[in-house]
C-alpha positions in Angstrom: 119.2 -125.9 -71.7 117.5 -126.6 -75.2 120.3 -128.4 -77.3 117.9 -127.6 -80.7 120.7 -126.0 -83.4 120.3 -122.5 -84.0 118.4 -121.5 -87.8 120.7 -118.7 -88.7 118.6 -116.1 -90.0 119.4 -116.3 -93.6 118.0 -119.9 -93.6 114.2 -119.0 -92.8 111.9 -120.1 -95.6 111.4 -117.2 -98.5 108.6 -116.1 -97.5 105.9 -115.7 -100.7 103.1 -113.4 -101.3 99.6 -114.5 -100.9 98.3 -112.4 -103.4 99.7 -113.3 -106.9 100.3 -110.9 -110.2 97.4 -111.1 -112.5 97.9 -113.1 -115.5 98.4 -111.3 -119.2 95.2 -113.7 -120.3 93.0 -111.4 -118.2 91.9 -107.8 -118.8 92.6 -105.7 -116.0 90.3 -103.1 -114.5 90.7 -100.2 -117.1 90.3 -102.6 -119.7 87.3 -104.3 -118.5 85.6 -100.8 -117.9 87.2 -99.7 -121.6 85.5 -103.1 -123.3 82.4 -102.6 -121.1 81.4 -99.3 -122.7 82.0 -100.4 -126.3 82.0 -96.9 -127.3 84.6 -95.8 -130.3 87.5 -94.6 -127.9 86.5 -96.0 -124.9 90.3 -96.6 -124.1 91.8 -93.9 -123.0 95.5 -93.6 -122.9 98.3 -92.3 -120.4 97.6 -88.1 -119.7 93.8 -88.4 -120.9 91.1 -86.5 -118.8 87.5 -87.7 -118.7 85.2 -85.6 -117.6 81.6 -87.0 -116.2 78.6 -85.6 -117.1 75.6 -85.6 -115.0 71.9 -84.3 -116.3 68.6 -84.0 -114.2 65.5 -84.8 -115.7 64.4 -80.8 -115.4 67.1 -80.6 -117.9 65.3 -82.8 -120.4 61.9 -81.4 -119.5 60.8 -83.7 -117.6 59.2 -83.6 -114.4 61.2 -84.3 -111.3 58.8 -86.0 -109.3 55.1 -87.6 -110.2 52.3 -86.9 -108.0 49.6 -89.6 -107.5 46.3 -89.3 -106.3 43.8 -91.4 -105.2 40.3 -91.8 -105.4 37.7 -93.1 -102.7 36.9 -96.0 -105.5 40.4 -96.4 -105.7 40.8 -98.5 -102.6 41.7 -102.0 -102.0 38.3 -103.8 -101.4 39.4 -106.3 -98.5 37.0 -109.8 -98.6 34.8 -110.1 -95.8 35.9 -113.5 -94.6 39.6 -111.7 -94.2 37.9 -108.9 -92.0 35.9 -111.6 -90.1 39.2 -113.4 -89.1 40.8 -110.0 -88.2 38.1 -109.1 -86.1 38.5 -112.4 -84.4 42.2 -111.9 -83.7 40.9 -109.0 -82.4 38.7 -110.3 -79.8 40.9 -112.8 -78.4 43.9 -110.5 -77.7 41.0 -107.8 -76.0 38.7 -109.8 -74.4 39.5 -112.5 -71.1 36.3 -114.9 -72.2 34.9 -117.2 -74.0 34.6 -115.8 -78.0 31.4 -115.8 -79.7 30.9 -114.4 -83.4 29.6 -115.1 -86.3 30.6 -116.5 -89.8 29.6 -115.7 -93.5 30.2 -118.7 -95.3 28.9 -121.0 -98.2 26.5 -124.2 -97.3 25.4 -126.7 -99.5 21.5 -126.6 -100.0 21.7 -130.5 -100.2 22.6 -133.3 -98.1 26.3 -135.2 -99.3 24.6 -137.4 -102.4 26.7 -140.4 -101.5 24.8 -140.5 -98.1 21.1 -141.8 -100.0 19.9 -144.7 -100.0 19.2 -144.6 -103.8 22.7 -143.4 -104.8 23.9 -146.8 -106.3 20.6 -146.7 -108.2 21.0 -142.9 -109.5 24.6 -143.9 -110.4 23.5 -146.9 -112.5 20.5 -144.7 -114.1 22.4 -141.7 -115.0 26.2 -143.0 -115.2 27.1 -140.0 -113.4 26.9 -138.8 -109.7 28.2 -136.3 -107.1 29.5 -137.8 -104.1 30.0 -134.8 -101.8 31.0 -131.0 -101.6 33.0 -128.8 -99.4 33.6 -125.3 -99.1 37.0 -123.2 -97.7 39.1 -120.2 -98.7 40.2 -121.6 -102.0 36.8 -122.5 -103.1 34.5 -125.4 -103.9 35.7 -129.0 -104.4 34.1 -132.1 -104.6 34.4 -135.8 -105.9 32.2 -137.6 -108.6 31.5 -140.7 -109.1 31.2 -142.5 -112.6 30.3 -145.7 -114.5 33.6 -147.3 -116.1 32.1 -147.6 -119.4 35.2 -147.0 -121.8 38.9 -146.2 -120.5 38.6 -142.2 -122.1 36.7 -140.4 -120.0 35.9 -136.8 -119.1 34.1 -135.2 -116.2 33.6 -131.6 -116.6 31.9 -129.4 -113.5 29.5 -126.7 -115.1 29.1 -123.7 -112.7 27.6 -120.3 -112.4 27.6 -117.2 -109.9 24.7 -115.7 -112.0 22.2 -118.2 -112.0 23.0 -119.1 -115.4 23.6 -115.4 -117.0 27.3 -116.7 -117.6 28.4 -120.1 -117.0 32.4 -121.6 -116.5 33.8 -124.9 -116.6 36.5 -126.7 -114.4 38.2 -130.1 -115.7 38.1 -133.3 -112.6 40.9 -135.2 -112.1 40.9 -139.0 -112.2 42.0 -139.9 -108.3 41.4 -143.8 -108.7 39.0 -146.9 -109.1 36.0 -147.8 -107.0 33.0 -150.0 -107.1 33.9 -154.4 -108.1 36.5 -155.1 -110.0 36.8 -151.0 -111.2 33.9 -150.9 -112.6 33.6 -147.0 -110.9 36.1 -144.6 -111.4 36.0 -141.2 -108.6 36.9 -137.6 -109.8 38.1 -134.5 -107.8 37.3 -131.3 -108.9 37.1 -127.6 -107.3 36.8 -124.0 -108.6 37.7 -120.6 -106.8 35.1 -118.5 -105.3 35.4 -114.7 -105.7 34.5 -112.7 -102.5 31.8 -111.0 -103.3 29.8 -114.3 -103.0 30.6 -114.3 -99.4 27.5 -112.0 -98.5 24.6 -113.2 -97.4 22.0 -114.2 -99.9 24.7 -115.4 -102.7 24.7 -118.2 -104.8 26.6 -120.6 -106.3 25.2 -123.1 -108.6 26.7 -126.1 -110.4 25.7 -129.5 -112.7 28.0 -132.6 -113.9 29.0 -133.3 -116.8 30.6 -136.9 -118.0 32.0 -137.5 -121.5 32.3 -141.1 -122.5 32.0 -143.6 -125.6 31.3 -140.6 -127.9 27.9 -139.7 -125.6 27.4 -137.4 -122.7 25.6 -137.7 -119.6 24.6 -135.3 -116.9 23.6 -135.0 -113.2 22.2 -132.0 -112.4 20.3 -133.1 -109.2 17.7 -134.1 -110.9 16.9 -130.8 -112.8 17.4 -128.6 -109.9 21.2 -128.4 -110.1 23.4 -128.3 -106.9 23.3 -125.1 -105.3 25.4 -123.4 -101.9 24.5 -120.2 -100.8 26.0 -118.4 -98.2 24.8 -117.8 -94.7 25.4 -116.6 -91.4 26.8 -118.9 -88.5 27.0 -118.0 -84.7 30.1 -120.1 -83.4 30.7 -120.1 -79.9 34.4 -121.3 -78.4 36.2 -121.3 -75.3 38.8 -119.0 -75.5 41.9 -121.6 -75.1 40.2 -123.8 -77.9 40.4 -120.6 -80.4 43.7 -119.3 -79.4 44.8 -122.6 -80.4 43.2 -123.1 -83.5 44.1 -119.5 -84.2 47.8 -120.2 -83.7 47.5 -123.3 -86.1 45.9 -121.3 -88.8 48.6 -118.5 -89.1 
């Protein structure tokens, strides 16, 4: 038998509501919307009927709806390395072997600089040197190599699509010392590529340029300038190795 004493029920706790009168400090919902529109008698008082008023743009004389119409020139022009990857997705979720197809891409007409035996001697002759380039979907990029002459430097990449017609310029970045005792410092640069230079036959064309000391000095592969131009690759892969690779590109 349960010996607890029996709460008569007049001693239960008051019980308190959860949700509390607003405070005076606050405006409440008819004043907010009267102080929102900020219009000379906004507020409208006890008995007062608002009437809403609704107008169509036909009303106004306008139109109701714009009609847009496209041309044949008018649409999107999709870059050919984007169509090359799409029609490799293709293959591989249509075809049970091996993948073969071919790439449109820029190569450099010039073997990586830093691999000659003469480029310590080019770099002491001309202060100024490319050390390699590469190519991808972003662009061009590339490091340089120059003689620390003087602690202000610039290296400036001069480049062209139009073999020379019109030119642009790209600032390198200082990435860090090189050579005894820093006597060499190493640049990165890279520009974009628009796509129209992925077809066949295009050209990209480029020269150094190194401000130092008040003087400038150039490499331009020795008057013939560095030059990519874009060709044609046949790629073969087995079919695991490029669903792979495909999965790690998306």
């Amino acid at each position: 038998m349960d010996r607890r004493p029996c709460r008569p029920p007049g001693c239960d706790p008051r019980l308190r509501p959860i949700i509390q009168r607003r405070s005076r400090s606050l405006p409440t919902s008819p004043e907010r919307r009267a102080k929102a529109a900020g219009a000379p008698g906004a507020a409208c008082g006890a008995g007062c009927n608002r009437q809403v008023r609704v107008r169509f743009a036909d009303a106004l004389g306008l139109e109701l709806a714009q009609v847009k119409v496209f041309n044949a020139g008018d649409d999107p022009s999709v870059p050919l390395h984007v169509l090359s990857r799409l029609a490799i997705n293709s293959d591989l979720c249509c075809s049970s072997q091996d993948l073969e197809f071919t790439l449109q891409c820029l190569v450099p007409d010039f073997p990586p600089p830093i691999e000659a035996p003469d480029f310590g001697e080019r770099l002491a002759r001309q202060l100024v040197c490319l050390e390699r380039v590469t190519c991808s979907d972003l662009g061009i990029s590339g490091t340089v190599r120059v003689r620390n002459v003087a602690f202000e430097k610039q290296v400036m990449v001069r480049y062209t699509f139009s073999c020379w017609r019109s030119a642009h310029e790209a600032v390198a970045r200082w990435r860090g010392p090189a050579g005894a005792e820093g006597s060499e410092d190493i640049f990165a640069f890279g520009f974009p590529v628009p796509p129209f230079l992925l077809e066949l036959g295009s050209q990209v064309q480029f020269a150094l340029r190194y401000g130092v000391a008040g003087a400038e000095y150039w490499d331009n592969n020795d008057g013939h300038d560095y030059s990519l131009t874009c060709r044609s690759h046949a790629l073969h892969m087995p079919r695991g190795e490029c669903e792979e690779s495909w999965i790690h590109f998306i």
